[in-house]
N, C-alpha and C positions, 0 to 999 in steps of 0.2 A: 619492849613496848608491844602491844597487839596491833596488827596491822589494821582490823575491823573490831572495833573496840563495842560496836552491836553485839558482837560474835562472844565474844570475849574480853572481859576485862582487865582493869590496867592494875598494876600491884602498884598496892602503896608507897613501896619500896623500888621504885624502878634499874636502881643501879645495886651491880652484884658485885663483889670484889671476889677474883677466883682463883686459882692456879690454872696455869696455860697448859699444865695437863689433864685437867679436864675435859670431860665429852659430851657430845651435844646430847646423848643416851642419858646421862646425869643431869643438863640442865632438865629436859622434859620430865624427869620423876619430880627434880624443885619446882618447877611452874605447878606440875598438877596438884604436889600437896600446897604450897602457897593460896593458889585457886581457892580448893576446897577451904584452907582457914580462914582465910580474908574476905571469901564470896561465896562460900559455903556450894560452889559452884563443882560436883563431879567431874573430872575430865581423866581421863586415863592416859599416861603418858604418851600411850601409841597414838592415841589420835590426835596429839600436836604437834606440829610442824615448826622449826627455826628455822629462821631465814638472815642470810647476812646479803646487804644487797639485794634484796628479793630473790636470791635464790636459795632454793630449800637445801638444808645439810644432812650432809648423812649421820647418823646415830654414831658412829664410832670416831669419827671425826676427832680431834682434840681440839681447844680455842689455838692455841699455835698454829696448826694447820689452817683454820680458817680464817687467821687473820694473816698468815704469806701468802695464800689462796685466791683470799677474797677480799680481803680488806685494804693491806698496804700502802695506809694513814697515817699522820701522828696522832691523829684524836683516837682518844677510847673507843674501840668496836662496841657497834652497833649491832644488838643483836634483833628481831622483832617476832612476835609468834601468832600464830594461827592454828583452828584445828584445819585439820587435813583434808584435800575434799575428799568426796566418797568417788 
């Protein structure tokens, strides 16, 4: 979900189903082409931001880590995005 949905809009699709080897450097290239298809909206990976909890994650991160990290819930993590500020 985008945190400022001014900013940024929401994908049609909001839920991902992923491997928990995944990393947050892979979700941001999905969101920016999603972006571009759905909203015809340019964002370039680097200037988007994840956030679990409002706190930003780092690109190499894997979703495992961030959900022993930062999550450790039984609901589906929550992820939410923003661009980055300057």
């Amino acid at each position: 979900f985008p945190c400022d949905p001014n900013k940024l809009p929401r994908l049609q699709k909001p839920y991902l189903r992923s491997s928990i080897e995944a990393n947050v450097k892979q979700y941001k290239n999905y969101l920016s082409g999603k972006l571009l298809a759905e909203h015809q909206q340019t964002v370039a990976a680097a200037d988007i931001e994840i956030l679990c909890k409002m706190k930003p994650l780092k690109n190499e991160s894997t979703l495992a880590a961030v959900w022993k990290e930062h999550w450790n819930e039984s609901e589906d993590l929550e992820l939410y995005y923003q661009l980055k500020e300057s």
